[in-house]
KEKOLZA-227663 format. One record per atom (N, C-alpha, C): residue in one letter; x, y, z; residue number from 1; atom name. Coordinates in steps of 0.1 Angstrom, whole numbers, plus 5000, padded with zeros to 4 digits. Layout:
REM residues N
markol; px; py; pz; fidren; tivo
a; X; Y; Z; NUM; CA
...
END
This chain:
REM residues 176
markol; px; py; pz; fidren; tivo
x; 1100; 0349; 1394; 1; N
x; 1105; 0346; 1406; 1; CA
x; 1120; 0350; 1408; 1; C
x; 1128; 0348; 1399; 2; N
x; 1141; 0352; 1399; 2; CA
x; 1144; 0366; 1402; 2; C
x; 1134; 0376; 1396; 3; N
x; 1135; 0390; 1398; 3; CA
x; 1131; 0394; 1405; 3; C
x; 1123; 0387; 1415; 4; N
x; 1120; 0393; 1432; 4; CA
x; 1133; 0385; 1443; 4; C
x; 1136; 0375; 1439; 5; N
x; 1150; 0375; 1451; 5; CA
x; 1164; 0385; 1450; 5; C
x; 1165; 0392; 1442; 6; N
x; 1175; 0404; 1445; 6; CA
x; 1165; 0418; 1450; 6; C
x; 1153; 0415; 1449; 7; N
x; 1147; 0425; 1453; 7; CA
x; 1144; 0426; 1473; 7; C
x; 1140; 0412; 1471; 8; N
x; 1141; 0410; 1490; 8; CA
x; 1155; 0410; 1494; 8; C
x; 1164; 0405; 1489; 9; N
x; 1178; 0406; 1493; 9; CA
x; 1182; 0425; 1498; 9; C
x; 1176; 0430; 1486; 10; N
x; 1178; 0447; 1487; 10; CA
x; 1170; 0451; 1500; 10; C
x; 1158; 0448; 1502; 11; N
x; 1151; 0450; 1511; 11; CA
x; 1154; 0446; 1529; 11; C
x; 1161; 0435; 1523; 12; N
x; 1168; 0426; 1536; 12; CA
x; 1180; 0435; 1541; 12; C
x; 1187; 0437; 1532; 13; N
x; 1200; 0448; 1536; 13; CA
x; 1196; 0461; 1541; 13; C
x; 1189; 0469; 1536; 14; N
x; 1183; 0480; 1539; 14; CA
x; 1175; 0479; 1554; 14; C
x; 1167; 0474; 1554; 15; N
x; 1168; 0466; 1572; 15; CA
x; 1178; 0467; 1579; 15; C
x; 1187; 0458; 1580; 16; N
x; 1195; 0454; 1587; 16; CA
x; 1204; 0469; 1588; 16; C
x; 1208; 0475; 1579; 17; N
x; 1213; 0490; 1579; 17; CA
x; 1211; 0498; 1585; 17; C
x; 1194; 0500; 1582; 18; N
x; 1188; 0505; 1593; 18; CA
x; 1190; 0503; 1601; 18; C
x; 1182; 0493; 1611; 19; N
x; 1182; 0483; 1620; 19; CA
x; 1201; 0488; 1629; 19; C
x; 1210; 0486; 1621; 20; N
x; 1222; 0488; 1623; 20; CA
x; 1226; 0506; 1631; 20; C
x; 1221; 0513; 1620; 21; N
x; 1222; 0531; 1622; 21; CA
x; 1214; 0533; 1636; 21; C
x; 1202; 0525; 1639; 22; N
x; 1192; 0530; 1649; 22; CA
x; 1199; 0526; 1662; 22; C
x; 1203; 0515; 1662; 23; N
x; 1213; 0510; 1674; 23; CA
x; 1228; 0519; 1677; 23; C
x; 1233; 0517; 1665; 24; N
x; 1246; 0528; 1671; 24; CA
x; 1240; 0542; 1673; 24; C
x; 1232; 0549; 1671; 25; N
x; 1231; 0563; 1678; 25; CA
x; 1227; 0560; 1688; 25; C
x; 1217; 0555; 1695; 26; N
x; 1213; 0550; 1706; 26; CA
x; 1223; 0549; 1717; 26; C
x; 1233; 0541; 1710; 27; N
x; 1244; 0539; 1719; 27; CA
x; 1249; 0545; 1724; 27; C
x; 1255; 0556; 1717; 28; N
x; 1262; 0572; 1712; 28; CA
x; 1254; 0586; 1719; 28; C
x; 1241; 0580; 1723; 29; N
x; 1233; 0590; 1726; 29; CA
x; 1238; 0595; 1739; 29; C
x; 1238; 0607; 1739; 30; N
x; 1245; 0617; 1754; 30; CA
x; 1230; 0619; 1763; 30; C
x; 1232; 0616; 1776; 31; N
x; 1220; 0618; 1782; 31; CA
x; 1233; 0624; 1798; 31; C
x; 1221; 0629; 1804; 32; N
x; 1227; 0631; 1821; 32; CA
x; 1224; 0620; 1826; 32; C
x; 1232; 0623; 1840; 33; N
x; 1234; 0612; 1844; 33; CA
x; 1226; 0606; 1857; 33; C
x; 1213; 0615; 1855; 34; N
x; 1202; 0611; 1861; 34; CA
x; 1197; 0600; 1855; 34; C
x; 1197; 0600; 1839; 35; N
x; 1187; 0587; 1832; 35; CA
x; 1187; 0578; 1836; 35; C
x; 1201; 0573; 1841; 36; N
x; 1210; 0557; 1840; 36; CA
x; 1215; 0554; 1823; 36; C
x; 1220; 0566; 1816; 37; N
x; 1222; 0562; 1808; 37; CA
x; 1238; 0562; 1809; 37; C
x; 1246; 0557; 1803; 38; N
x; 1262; 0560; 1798; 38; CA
x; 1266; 0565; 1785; 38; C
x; 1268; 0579; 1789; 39; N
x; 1274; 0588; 1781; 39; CA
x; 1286; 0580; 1776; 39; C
x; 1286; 0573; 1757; 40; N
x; 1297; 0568; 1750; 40; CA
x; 1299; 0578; 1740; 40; C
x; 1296; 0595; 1737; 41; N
x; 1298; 0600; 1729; 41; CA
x; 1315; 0605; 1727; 41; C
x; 1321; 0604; 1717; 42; N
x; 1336; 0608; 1713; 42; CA
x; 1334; 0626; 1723; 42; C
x; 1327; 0629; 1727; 43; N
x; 1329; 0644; 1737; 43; CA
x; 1333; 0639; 1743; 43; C
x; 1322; 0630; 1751; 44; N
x; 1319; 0635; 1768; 44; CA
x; 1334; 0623; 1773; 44; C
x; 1336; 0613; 1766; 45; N
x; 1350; 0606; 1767; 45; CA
x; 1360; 0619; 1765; 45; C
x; 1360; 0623; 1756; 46; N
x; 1371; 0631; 1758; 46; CA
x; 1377; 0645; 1768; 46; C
x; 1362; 0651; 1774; 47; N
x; 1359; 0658; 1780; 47; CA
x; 1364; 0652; 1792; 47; C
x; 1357; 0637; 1794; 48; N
x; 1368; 0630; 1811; 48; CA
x; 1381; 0631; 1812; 48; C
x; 1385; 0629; 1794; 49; N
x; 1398; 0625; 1798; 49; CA
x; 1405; 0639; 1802; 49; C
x; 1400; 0649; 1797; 50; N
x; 1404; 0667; 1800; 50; CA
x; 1404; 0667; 1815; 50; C
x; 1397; 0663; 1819; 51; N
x; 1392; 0667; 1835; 51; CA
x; 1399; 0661; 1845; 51; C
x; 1404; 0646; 1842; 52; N
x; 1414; 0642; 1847; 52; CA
x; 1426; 0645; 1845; 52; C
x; 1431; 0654; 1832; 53; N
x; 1444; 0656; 1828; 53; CA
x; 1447; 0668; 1841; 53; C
x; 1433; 0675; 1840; 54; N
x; 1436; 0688; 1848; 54; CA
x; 1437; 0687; 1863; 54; C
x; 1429; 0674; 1867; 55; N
x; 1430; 0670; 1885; 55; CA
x; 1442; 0665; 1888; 55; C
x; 1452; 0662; 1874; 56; N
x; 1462; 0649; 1878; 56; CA
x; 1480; 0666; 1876; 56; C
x; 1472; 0671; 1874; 57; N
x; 1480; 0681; 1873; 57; CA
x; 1481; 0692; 1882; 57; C
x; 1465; 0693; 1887; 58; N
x; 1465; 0703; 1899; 58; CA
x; 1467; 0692; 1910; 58; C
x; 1469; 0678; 1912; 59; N
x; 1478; 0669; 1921; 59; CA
x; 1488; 0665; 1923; 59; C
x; 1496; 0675; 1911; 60; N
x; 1509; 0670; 1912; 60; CA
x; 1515; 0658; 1905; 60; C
x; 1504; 0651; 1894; 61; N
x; 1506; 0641; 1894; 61; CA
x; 1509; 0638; 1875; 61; C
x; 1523; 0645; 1873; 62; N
x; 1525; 0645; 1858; 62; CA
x; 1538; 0635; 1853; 62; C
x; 1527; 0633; 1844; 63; N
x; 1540; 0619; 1836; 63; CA
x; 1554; 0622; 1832; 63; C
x; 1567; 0617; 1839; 64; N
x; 1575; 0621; 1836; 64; CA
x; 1579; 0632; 1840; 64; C
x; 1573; 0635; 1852; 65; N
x; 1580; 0650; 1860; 65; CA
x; 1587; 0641; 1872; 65; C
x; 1600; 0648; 1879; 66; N
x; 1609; 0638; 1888; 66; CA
x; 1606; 0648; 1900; 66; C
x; 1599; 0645; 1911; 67; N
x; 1595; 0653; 1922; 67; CA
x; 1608; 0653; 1932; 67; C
x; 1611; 0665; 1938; 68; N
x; 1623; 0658; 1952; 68; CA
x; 1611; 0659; 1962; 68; C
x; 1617; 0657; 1976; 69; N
x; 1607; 0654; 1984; 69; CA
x; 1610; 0666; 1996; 69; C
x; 1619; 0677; 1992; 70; N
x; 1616; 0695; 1999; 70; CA
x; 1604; 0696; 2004; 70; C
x; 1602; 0700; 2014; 71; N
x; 1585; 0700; 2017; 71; CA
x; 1586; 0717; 2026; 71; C
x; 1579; 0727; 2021; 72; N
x; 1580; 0737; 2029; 72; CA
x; 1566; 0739; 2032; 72; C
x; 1566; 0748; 2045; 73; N
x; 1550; 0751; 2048; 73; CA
x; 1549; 0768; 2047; 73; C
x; 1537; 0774; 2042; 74; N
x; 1534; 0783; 2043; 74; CA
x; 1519; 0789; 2054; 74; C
x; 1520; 0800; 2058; 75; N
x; 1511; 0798; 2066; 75; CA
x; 1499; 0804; 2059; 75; C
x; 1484; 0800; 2062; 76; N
x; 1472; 0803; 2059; 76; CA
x; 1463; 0809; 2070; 76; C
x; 1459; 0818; 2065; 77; N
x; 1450; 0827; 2079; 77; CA
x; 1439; 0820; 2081; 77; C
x; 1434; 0804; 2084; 78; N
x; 1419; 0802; 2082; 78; CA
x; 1426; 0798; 2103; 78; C
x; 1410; 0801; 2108; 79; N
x; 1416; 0795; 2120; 79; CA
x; 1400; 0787; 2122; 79; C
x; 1391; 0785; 2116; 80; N
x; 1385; 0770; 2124; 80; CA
x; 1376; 0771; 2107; 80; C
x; 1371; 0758; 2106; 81; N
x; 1368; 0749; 2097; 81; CA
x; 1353; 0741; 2102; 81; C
x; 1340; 0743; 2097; 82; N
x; 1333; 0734; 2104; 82; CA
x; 1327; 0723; 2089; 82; C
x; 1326; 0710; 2090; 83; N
x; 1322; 0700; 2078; 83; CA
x; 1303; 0697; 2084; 83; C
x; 1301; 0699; 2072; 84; N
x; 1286; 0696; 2073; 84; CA
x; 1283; 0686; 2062; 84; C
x; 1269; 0679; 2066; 85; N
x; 1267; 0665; 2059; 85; CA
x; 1254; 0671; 2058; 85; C
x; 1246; 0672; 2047; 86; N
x; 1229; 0676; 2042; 86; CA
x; 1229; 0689; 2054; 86; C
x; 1234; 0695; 2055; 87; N
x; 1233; 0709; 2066; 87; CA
x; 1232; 0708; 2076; 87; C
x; 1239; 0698; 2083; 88; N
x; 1241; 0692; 2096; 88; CA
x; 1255; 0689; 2102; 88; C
x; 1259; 0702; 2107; 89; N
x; 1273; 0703; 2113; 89; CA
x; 1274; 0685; 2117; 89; C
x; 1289; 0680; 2113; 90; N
x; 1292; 0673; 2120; 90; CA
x; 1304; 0669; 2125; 90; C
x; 1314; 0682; 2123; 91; N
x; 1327; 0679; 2127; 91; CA
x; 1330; 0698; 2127; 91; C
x; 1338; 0704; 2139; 92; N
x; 1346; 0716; 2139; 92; CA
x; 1352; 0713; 2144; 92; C
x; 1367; 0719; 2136; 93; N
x; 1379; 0717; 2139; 93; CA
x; 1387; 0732; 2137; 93; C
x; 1392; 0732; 2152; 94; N
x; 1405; 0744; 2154; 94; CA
x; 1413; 0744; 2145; 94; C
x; 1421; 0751; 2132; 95; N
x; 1433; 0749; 2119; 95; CA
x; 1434; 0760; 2124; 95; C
x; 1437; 0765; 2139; 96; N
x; 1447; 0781; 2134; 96; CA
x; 1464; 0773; 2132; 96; C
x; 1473; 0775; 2128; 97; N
x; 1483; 0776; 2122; 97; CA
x; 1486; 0762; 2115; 97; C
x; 1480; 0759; 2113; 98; N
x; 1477; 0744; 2102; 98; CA
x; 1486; 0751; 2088; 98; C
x; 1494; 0745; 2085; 99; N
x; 1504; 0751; 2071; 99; CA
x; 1493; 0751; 2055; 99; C
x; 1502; 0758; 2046; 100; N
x; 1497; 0755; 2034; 100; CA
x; 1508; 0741; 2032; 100; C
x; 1510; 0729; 2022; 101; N
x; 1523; 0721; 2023; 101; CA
x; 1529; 0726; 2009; 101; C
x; 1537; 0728; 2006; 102; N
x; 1543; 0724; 1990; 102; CA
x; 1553; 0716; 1993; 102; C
x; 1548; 0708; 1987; 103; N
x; 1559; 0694; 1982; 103; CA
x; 1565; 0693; 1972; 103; C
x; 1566; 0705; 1963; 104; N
x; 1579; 0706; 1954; 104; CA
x; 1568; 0704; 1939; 104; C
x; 1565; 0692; 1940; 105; N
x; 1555; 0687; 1930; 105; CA
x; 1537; 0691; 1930; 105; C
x; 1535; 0695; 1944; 106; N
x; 1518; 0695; 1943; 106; CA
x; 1521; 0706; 1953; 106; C
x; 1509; 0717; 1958; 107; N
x; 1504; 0721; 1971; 107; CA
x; 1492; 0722; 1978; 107; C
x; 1493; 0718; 1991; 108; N
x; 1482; 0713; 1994; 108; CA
x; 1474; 0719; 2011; 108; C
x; 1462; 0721; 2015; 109; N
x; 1463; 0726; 2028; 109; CA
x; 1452; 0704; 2035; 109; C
x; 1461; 0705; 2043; 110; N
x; 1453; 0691; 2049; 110; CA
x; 1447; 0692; 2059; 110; C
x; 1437; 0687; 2061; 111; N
x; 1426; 0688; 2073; 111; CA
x; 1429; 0673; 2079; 111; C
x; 1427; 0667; 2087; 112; N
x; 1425; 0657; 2097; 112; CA
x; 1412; 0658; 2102; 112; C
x; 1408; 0650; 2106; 113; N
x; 1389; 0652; 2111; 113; CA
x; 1394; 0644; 2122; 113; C
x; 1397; 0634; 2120; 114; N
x; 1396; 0625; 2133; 114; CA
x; 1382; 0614; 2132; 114; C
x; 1380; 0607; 2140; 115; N
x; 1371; 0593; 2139; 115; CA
x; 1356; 0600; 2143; 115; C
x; 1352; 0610; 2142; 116; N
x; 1333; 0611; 2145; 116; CA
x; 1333; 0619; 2134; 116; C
x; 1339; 0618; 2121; 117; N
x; 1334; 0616; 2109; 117; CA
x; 1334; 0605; 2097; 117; C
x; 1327; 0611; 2089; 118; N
x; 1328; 0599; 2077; 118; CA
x; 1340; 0598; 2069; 118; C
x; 1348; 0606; 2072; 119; N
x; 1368; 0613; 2064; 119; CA
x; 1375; 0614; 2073; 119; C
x; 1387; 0603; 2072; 120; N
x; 1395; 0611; 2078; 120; CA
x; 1402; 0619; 2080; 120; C
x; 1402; 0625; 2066; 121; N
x; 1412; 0637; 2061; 121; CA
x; 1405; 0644; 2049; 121; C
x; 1410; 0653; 2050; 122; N
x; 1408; 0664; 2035; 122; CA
x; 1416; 0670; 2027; 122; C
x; 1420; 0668; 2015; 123; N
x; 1429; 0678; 2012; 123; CA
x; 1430; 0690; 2002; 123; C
x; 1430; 0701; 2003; 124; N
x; 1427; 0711; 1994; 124; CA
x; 1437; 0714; 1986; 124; C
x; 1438; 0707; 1974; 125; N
x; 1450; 0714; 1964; 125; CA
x; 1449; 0724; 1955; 125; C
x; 1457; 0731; 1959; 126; N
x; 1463; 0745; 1955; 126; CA
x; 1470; 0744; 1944; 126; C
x; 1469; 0754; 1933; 127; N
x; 1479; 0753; 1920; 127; CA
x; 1495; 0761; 1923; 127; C
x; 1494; 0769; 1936; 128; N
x; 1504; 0772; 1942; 128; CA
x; 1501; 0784; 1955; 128; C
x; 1510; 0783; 1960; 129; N
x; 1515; 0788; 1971; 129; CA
x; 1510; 0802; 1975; 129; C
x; 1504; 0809; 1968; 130; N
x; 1498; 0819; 1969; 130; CA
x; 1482; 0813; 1974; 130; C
x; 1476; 0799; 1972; 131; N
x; 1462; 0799; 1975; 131; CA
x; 1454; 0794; 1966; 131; C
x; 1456; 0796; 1952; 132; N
x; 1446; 0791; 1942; 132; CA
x; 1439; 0778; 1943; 132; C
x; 1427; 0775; 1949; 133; N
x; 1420; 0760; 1949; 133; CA
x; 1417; 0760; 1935; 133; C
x; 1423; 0743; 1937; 134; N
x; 1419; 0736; 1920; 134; CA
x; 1414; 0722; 1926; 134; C
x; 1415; 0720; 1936; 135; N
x; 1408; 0705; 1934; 135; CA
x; 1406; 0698; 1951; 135; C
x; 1405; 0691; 1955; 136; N
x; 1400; 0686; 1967; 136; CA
x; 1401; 0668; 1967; 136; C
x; 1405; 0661; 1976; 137; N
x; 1406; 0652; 1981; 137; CA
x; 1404; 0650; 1993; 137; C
x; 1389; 0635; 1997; 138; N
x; 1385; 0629; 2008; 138; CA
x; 1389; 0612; 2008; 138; C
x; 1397; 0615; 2023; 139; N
x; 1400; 0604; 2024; 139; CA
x; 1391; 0593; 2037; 139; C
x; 1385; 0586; 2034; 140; N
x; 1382; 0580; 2041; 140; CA
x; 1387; 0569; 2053; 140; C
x; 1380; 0561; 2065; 141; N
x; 1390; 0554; 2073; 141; CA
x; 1400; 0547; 2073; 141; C
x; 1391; 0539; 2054; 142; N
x; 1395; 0528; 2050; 142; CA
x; 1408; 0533; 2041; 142; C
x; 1408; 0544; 2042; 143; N
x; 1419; 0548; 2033; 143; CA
x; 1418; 0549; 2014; 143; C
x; 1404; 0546; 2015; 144; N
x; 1401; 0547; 1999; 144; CA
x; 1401; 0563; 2002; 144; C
x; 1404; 0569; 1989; 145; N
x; 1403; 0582; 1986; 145; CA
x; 1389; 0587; 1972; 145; C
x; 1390; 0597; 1974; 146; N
x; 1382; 0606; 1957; 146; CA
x; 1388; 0615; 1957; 146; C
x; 1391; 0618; 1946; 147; N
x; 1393; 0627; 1942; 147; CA
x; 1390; 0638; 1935; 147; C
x; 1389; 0654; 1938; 148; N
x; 1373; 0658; 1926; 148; CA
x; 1384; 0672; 1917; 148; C
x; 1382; 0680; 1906; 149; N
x; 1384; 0683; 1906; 149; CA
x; 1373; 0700; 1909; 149; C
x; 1375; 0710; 1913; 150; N
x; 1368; 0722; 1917; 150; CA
x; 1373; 0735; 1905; 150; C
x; 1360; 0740; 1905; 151; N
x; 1357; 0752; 1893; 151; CA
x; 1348; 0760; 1904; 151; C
x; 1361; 0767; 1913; 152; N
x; 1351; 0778; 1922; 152; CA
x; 1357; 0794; 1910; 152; C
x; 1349; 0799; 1919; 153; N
x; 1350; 0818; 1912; 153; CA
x; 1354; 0826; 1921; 153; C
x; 1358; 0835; 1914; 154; N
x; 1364; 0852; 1922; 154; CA
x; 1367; 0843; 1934; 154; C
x; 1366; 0855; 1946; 155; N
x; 1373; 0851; 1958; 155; CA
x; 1372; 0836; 1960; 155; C
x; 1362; 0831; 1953; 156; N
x; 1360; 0818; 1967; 156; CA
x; 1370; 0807; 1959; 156; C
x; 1378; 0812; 1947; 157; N
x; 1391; 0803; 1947; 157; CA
x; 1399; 0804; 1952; 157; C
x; 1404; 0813; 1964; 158; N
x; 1414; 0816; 1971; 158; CA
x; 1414; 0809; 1987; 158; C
x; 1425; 0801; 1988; 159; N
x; 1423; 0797; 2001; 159; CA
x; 1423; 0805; 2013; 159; C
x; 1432; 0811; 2012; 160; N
x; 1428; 0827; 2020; 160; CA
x; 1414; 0836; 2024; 160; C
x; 1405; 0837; 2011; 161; N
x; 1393; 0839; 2012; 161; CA
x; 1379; 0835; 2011; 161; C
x; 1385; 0821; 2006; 162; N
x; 1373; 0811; 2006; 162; CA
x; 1360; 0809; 2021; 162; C
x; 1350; 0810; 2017; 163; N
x; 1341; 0806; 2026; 163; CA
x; 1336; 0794; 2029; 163; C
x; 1332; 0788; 2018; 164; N
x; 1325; 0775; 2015; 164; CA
x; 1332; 0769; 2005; 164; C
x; 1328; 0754; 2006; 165; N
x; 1328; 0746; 1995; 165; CA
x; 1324; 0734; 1999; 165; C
x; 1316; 0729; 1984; 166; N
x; 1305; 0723; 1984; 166; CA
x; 1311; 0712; 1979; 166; C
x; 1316; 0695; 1982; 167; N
x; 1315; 0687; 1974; 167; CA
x; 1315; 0671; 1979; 167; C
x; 1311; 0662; 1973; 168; N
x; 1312; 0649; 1977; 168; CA
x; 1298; 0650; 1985; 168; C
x; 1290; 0656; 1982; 169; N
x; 1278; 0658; 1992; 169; CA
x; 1286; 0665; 2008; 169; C
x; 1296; 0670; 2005; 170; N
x; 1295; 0673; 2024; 170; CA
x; 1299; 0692; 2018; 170; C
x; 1300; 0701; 2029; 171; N
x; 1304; 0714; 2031; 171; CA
x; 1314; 0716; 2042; 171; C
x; 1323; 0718; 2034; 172; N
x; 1335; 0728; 2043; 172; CA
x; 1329; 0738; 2046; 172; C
x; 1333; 0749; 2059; 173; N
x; 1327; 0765; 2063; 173; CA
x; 1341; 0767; 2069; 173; C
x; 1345; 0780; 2060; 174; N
x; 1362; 0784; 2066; 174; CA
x; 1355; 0795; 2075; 174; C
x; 1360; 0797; 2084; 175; N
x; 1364; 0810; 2097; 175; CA
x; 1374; 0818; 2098; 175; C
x; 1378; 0833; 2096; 176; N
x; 1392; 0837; 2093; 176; CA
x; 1390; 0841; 2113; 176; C
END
């Protein structure tokens, strides 16, 4: 009898270890984000934290940088803008001489929609002054915002030549 209780003790631990290993990968396990699972892997955390370093930067928004508040406008050749929701125009708007903004710290082109949309505003941030889109902001009535970061290609990162863009479920359509 003596020599079978260190033996279930061993068997008890080896369980529970198990038992232990099988739960933390689980946890750890990377799925999309169709499953309903939550991505807790040491990447895809660190991977957010990348994505936000890069939206908080293409917004102008770096720790320990002192912004003045200079604000110059440049001009952009887009002259009308139409927002579509599932492929269903629901806002065109006139932007001929609507500025690029640089604010010293960020640059940005801003749309206004007005009230027969779901946004009241948009904003397309530029890595600078020349046009480069990096990222996009919708702001809603309520004044809550999102913010996304954008990975367009060739031309269509140029605010100057951009045609489309796709995000938050709606579509911008630029018109030169």
């Amino acid at each position: 009898m003596k020599n079978r209780k260190p033996f279930i003790k061993t068997i008890l631990l080896f369980v529970f270890l198990l038992f232990q290993m099988i739960v933390t990968t689980l946890s750890c396990r990377e799925s999309n984000q169709k499953s309903g699972w939550v991505p807790l892997s040491l990447i895809s955390i660190a991977k957010e934290i990348e994505d936000q370093e890069k939206l908080n930067q293409c917004m102008g928004r770096v720790p320990g940088q002192i912004c003045i508040t200079v604000v110059e406008e440049h001009p952009a050749n887009i002259r009308q803008i139409n927002l579509l929701q599932a492929g269903i125009q629901i806002s065109t708007l006139d932007v001929t001489g609507f500025p690029i903004t640089d604010a010293m710290c960020y640059v940005y082109y801003n749309i206004e929609w007005g009230n027969g949309t779901p946004y009241r505003s948009t904003k397309i941030y530029l890595k600078n002054t020349s046009g480069e889109i990096c990222g996009i902001g919708w702001e809603k009535h309520s004044g809550e915002t999102k913010d996304q970061l954008l990975n367009l290609q060739g031309t269509e990162k140029q605010l100057n030549t951009v045609t489309e863009i796709e995000s938050n479920g709606m579509t911008l359509k630029f018109y030169r």
